[in-house]
Each structure stands twice: as structure tokens, then as C-alpha cells.
PDB file with SEQRES, HELIX, SHEET and CRYST1 records, atoms N, CA, C and O in Angstrom:
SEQRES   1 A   66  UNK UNK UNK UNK UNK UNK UNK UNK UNK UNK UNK UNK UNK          
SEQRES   2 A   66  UNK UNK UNK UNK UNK UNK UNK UNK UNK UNK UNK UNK UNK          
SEQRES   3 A   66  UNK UNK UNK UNK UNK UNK UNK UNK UNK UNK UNK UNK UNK          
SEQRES   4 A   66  UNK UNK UNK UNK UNK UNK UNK UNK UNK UNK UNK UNK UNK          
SEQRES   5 A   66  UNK UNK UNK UNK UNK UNK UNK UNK UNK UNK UNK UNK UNK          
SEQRES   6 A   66  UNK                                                          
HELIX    1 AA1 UNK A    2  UNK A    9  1                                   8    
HELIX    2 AA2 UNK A   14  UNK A   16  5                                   3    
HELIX    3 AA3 UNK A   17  UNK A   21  1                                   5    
SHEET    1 AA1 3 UNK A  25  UNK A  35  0                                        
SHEET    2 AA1 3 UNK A  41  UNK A  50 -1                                        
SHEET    3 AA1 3 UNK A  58  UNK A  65 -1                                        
CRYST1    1.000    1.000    1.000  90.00  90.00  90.00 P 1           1          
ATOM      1  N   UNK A   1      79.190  85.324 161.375  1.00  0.00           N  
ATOM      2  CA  UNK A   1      78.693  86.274 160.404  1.00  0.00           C  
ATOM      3  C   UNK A   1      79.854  87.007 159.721  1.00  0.00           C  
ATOM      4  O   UNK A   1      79.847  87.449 158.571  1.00  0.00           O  
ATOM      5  N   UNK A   2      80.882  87.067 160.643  1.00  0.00           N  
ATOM      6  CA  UNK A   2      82.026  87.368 160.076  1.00  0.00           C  
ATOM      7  C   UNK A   2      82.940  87.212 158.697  1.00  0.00           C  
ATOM      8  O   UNK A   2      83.285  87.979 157.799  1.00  0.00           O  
ATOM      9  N   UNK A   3      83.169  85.663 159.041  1.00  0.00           N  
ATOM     10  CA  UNK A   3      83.217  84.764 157.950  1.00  0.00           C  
ATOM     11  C   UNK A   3      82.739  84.926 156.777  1.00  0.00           C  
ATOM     12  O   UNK A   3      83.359  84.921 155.714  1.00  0.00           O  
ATOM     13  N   UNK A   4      81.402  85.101 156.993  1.00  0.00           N  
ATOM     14  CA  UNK A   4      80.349  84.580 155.528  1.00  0.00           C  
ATOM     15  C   UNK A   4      81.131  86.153 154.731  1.00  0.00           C  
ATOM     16  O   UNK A   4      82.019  86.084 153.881  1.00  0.00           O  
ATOM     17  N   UNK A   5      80.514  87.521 155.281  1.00  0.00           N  
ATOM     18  CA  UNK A   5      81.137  89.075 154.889  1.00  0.00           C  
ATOM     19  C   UNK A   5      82.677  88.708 154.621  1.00  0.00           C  
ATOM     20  O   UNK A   5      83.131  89.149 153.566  1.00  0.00           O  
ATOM     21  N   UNK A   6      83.664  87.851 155.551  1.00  0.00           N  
ATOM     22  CA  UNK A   6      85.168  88.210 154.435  1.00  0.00           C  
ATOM     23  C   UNK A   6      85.004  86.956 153.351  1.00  0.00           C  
ATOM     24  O   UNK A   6      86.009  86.717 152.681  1.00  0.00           O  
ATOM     25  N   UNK A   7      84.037  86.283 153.163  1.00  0.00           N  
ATOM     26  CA  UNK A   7      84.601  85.082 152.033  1.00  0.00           C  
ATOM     27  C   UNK A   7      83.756  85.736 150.945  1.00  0.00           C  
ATOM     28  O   UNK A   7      83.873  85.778 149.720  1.00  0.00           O  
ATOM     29  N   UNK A   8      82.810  86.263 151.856  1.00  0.00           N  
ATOM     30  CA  UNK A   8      82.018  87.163 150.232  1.00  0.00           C  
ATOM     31  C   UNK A   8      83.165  88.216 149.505  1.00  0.00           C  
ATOM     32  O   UNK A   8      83.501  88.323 148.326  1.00  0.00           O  
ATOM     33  N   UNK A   9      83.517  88.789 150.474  1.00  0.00           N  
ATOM     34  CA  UNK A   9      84.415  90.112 149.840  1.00  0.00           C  
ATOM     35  C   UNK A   9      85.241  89.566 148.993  1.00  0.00           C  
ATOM     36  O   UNK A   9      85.154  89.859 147.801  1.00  0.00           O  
ATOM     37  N   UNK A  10      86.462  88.423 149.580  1.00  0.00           N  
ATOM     38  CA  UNK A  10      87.661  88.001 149.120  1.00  0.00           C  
ATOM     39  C   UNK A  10      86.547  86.951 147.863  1.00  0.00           C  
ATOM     40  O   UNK A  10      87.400  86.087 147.657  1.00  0.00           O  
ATOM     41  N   UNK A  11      85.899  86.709 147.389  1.00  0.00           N  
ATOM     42  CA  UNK A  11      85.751  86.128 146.528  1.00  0.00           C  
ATOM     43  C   UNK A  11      85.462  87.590 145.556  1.00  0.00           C  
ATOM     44  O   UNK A  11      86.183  87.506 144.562  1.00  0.00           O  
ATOM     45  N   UNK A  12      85.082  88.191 145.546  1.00  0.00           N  
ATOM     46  CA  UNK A  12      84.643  89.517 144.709  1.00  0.00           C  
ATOM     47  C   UNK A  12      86.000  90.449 144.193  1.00  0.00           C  
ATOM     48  O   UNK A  12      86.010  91.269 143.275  1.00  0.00           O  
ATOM     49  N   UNK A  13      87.471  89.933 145.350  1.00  0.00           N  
ATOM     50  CA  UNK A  13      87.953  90.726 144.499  1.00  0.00           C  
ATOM     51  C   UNK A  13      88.301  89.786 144.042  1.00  0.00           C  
ATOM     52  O   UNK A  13      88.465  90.370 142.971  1.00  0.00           O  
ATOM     53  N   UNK A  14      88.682  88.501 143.749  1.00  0.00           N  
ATOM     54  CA  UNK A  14      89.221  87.186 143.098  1.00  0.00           C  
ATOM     55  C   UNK A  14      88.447  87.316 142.050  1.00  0.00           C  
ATOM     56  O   UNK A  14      89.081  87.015 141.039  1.00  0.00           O  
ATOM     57  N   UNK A  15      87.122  87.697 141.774  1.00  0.00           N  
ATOM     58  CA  UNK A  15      86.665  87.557 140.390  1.00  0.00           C  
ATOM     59  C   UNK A  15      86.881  88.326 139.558  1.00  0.00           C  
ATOM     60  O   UNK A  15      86.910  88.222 138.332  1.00  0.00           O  
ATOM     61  N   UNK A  16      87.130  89.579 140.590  1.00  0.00           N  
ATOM     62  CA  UNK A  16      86.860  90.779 139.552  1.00  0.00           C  
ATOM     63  C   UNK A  16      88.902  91.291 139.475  1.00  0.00           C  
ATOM     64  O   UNK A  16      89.393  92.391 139.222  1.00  0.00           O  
ATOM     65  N   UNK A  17      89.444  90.258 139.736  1.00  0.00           N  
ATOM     66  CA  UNK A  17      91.107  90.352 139.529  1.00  0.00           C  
ATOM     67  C   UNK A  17      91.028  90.022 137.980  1.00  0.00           C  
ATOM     68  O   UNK A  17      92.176  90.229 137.587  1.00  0.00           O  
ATOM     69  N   UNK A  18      90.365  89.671 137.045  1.00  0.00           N  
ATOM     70  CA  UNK A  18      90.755  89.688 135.762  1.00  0.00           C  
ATOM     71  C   UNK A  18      90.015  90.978 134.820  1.00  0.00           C  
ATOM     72  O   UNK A  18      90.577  91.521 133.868  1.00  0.00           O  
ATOM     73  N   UNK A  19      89.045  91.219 135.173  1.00  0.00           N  
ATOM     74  CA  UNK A  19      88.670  92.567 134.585  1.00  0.00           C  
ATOM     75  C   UNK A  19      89.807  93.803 134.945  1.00  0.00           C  
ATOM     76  O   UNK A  19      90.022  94.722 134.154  1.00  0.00           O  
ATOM     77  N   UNK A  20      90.393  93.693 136.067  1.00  0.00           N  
ATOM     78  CA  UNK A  20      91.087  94.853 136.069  1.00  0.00           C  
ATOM     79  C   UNK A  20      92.316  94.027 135.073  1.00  0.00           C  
ATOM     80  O   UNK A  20      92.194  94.644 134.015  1.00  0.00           O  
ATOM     81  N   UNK A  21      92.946  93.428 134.941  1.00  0.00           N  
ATOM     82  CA  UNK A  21      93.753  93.265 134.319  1.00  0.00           C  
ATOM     83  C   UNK A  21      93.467  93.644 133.027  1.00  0.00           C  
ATOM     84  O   UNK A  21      94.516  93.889 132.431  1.00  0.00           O  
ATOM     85  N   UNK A  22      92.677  93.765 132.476  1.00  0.00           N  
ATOM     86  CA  UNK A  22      92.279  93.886 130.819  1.00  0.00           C  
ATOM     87  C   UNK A  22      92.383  92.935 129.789  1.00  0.00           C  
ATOM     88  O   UNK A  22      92.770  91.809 130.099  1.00  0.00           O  
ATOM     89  N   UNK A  23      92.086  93.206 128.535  1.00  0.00           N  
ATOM     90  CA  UNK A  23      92.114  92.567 127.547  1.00  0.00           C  
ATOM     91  C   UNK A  23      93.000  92.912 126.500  1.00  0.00           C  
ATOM     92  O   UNK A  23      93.577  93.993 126.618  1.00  0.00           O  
ATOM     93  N   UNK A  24      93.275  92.082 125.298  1.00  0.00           N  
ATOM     94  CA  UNK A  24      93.703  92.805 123.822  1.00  0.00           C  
ATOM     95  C   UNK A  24      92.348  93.828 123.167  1.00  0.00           C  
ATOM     96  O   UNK A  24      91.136  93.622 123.229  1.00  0.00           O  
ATOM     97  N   UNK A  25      93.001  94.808 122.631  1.00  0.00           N  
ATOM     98  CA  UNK A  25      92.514  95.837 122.412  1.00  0.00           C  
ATOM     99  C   UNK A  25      92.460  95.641 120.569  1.00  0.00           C  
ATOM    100  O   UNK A  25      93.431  95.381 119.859  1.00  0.00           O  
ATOM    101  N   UNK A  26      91.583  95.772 120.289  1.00  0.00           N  
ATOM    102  CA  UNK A  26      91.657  95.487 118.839  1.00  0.00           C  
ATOM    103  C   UNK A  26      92.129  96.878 117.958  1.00  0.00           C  
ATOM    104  O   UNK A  26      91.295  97.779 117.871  1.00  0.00           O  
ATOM    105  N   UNK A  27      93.264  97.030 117.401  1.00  0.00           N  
ATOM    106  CA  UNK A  27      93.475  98.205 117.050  1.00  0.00           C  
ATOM    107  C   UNK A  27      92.865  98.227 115.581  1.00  0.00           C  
ATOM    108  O   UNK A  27      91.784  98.755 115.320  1.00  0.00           O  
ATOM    109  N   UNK A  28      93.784  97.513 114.539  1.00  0.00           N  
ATOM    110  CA  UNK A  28      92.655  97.639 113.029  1.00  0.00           C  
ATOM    111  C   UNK A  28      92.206  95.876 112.345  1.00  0.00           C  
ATOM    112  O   UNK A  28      92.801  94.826 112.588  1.00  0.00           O  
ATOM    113  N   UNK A  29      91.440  96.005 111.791  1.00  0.00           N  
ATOM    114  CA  UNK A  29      90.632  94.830 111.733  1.00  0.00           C  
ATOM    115  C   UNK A  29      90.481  94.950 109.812  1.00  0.00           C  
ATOM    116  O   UNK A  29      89.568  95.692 109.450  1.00  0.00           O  
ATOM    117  N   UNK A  30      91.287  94.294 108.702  1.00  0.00           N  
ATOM    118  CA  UNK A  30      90.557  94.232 107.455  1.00  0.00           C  
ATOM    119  C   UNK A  30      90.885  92.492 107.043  1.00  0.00           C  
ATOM    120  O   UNK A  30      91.645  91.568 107.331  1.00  0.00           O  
ATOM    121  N   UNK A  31      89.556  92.880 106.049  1.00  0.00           N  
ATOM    122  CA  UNK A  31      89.333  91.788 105.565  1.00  0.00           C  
ATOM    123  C   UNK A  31      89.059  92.246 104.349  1.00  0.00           C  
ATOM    124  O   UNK A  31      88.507  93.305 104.048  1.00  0.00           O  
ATOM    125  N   UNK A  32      89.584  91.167 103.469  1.00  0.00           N  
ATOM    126  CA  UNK A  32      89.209  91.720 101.296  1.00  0.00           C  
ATOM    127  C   UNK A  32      88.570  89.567 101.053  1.00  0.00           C  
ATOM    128  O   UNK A  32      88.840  88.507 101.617  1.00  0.00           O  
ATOM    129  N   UNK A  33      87.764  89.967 100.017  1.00  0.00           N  
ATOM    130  CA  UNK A  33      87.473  88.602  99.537  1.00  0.00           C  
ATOM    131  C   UNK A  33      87.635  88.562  97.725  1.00  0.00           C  
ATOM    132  O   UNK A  33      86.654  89.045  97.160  1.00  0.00           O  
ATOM    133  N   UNK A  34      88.203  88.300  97.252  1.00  0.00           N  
ATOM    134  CA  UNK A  34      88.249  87.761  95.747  1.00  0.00           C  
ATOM    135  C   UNK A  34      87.904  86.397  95.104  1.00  0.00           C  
ATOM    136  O   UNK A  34      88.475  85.387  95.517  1.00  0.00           O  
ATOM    137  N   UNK A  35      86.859  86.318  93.964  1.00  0.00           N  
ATOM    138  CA  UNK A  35      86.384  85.692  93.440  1.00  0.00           C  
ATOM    139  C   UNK A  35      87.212  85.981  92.341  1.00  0.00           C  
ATOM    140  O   UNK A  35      87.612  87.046  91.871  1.00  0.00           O  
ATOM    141  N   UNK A  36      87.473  84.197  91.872  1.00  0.00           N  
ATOM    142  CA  UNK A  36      89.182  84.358  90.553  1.00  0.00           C  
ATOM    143  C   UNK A  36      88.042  83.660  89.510  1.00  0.00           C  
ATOM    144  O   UNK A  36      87.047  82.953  89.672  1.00  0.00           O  
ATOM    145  N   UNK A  37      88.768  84.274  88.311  1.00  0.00           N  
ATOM    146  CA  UNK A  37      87.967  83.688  87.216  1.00  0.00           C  
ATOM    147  C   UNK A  37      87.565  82.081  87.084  1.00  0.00           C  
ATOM    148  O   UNK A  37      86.684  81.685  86.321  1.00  0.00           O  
ATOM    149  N   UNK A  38      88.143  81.448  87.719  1.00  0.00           N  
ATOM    150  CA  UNK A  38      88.182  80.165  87.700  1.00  0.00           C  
ATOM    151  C   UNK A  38      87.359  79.302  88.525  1.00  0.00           C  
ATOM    152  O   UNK A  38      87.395  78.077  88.631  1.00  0.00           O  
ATOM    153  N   UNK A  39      86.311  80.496  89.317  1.00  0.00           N  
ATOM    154  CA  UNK A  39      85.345  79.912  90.562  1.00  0.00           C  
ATOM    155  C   UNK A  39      85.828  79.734  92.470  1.00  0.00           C  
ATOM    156  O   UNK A  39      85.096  79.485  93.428  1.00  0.00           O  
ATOM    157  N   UNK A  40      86.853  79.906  92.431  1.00  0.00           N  
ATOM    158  CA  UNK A  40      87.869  79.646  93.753  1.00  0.00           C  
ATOM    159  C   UNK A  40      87.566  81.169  94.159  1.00  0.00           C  
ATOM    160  O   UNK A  40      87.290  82.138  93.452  1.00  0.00           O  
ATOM    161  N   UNK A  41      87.747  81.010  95.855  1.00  0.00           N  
ATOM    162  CA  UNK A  41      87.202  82.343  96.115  1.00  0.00           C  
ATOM    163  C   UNK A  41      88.661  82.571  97.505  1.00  0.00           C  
ATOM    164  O   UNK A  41      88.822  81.849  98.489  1.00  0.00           O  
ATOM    165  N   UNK A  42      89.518  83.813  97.092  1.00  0.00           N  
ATOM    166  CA  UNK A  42      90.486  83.585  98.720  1.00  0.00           C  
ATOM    167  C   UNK A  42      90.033  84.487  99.279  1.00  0.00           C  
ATOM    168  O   UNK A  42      89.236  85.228  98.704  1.00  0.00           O  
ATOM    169  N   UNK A  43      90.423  84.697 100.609  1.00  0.00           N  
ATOM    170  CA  UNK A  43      89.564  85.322 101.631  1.00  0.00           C  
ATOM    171  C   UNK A  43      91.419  85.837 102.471  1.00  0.00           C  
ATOM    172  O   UNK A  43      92.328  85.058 102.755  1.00  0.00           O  
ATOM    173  N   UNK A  44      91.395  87.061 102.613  1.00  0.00           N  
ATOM    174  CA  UNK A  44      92.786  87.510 103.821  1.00  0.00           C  
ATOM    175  C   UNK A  44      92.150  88.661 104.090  1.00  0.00           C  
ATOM    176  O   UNK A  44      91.443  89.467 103.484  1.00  0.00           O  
ATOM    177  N   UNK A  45      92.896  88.421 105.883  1.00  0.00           N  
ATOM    178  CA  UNK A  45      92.606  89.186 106.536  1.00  0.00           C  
ATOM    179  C   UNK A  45      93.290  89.293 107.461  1.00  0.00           C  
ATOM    180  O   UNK A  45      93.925  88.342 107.918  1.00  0.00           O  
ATOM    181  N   UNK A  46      93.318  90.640 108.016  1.00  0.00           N  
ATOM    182  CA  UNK A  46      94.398  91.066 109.055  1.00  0.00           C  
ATOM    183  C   UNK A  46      94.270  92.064 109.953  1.00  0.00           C  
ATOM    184  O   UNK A  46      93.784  93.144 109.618  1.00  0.00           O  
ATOM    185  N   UNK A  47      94.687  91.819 111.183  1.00  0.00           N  
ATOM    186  CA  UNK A  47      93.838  92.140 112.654  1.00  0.00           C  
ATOM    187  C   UNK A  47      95.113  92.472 113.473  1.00  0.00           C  
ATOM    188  O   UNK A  47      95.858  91.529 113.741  1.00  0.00           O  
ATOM    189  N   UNK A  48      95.507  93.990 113.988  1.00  0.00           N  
ATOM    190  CA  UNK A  48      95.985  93.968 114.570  1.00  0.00           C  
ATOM    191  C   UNK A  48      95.788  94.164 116.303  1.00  0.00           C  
ATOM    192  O   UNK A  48      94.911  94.981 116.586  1.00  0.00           O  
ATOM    193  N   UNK A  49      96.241  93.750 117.060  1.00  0.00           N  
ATOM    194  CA  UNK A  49      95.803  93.775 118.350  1.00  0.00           C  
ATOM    195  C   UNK A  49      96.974  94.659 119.372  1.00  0.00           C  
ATOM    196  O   UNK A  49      98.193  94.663 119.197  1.00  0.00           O  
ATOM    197  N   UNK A  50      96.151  95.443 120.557  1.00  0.00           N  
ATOM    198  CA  UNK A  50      97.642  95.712 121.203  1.00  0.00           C  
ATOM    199  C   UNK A  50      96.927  95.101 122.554  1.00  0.00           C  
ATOM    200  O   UNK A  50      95.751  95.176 122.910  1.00  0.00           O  
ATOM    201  N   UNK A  51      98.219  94.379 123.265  1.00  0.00           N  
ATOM    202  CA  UNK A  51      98.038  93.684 124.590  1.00  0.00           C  
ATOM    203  C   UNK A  51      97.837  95.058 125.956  1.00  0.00           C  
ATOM    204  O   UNK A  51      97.746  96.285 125.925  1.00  0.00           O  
ATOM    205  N   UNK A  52      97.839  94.064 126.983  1.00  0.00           N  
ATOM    206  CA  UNK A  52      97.497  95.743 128.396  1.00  0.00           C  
ATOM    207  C   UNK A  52      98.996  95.842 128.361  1.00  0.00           C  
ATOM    208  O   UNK A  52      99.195  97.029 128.619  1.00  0.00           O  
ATOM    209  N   UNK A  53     100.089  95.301 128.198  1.00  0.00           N  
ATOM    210  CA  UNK A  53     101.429  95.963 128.208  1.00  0.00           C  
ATOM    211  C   UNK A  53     101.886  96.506 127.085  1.00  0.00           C  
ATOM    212  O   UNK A  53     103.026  96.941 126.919  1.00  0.00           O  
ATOM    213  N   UNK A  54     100.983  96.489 126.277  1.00  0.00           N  
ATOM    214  CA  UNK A  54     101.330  97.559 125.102  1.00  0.00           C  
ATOM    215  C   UNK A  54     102.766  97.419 123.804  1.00  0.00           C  
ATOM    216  O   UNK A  54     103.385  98.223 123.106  1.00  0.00           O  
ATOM    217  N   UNK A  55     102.792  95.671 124.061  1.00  0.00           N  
ATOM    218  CA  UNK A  55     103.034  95.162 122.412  1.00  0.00           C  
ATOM    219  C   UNK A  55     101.611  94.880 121.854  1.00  0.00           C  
ATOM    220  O   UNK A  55     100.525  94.588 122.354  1.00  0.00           O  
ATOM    221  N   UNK A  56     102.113  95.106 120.538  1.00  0.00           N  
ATOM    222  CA  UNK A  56     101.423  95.297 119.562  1.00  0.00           C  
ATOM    223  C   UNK A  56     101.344  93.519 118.836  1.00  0.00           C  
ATOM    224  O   UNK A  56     101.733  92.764 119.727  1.00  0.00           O  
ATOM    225  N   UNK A  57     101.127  93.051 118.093  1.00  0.00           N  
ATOM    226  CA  UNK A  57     100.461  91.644 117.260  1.00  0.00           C  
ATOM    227  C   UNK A  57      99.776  92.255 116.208  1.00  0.00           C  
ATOM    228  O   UNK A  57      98.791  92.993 116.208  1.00  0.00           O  
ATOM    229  N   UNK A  58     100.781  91.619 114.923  1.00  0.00           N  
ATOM    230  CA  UNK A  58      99.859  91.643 113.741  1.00  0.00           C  
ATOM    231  C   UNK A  58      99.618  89.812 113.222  1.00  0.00           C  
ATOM    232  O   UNK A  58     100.461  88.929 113.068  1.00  0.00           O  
ATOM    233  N   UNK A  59      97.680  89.780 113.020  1.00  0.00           N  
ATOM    234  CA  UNK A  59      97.856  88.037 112.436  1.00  0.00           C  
ATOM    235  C   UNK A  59      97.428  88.494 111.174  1.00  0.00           C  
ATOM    236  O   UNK A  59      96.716  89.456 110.888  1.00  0.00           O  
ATOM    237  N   UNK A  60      98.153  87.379 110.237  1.00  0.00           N  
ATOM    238  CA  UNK A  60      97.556  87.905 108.701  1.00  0.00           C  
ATOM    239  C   UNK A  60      97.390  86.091 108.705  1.00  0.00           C  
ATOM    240  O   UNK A  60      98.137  85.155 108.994  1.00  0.00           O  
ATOM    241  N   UNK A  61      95.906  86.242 108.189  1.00  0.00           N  
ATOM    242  CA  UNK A  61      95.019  84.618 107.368  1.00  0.00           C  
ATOM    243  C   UNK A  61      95.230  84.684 106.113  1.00  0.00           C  
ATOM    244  O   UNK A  61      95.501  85.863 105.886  1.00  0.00           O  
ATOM    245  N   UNK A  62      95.261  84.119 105.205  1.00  0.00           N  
ATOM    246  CA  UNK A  62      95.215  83.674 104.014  1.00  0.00           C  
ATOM    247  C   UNK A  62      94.277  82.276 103.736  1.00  0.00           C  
ATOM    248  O   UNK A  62      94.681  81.151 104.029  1.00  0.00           O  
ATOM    249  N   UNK A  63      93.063  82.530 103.168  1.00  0.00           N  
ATOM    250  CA  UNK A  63      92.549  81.235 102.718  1.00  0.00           C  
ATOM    251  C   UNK A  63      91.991  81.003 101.246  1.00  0.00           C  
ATOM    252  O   UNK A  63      91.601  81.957 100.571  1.00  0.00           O  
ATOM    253  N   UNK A  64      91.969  79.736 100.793  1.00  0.00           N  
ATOM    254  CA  UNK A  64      91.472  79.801  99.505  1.00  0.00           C  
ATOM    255  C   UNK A  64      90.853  78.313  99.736  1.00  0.00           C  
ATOM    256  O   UNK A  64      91.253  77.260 100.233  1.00  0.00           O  
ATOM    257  N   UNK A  65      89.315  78.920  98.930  1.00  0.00           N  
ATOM    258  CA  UNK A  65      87.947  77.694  98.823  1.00  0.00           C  
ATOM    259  C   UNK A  65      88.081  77.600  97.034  1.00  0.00           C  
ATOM    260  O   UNK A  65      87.865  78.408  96.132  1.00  0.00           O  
ATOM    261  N   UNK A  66      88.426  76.553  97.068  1.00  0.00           N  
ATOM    262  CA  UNK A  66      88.334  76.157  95.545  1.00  0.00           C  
ATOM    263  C   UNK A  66      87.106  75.767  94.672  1.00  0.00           C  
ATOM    264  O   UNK A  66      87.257  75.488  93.483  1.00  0.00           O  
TER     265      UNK A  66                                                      
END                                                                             
């Protein structure tokens, strides 16, 4: 009975070892869309994130649908 109580435990903190670690934190989030006279539509956007050690990440997209 022993057993079964430590493999339950030790599996509970094994799962729950990535929630404590955390996630990226989404700090600012924009997006713009333009429609060009010509029918083509670009789309950018840019998302910055900070990690649990606290660098920062900026991604910038650029797309264009012709």
C-alpha cells in the first residue's frame, strides 16, 4: 500500500514540475492590416514576450496576400 501512496505522490510532483516552472508571458501583442489600392492586403504584427528568466523576445511577421 505503500508503494501505490509514493508512486502516486512522485508522479504528482513530476507532473506538476512544469507548471511551476512557468510560461512566456505575453507582454504587448499588435497587429495593423492594410488594404493597397491595388487589391493585395499585408498583414504585420508584433508580439512581445518575456520568458520565466526574464529576457524579453520581440517577433515581428510581415505578410502580403496578393
Amino acid at each position: 500500500m505503500r508503494a501505490y501512496i509514493a508512486t502516486g505522490l512522485l508522479t504528482l510532483v513530476l507532473a506538476g514540475a512544469p507548471m511551476v516552472v512557468g510560461c512566456d508571458r505575453e507582454v504587448s501583442k499588435d497587429e495593423t492590416t492594410e488594404t493597397h489600392p491595388d487589391g493585395s492586403v499585408s498583414k504585420d504584427s508584433t508580439v512581445v514576450t518575456e520568458k520565466p528568466d526574464g529576457t524579453v523576445v520581440k517577433q515581428q511577421d510581415h505578410t502580403v496576400n496578393p
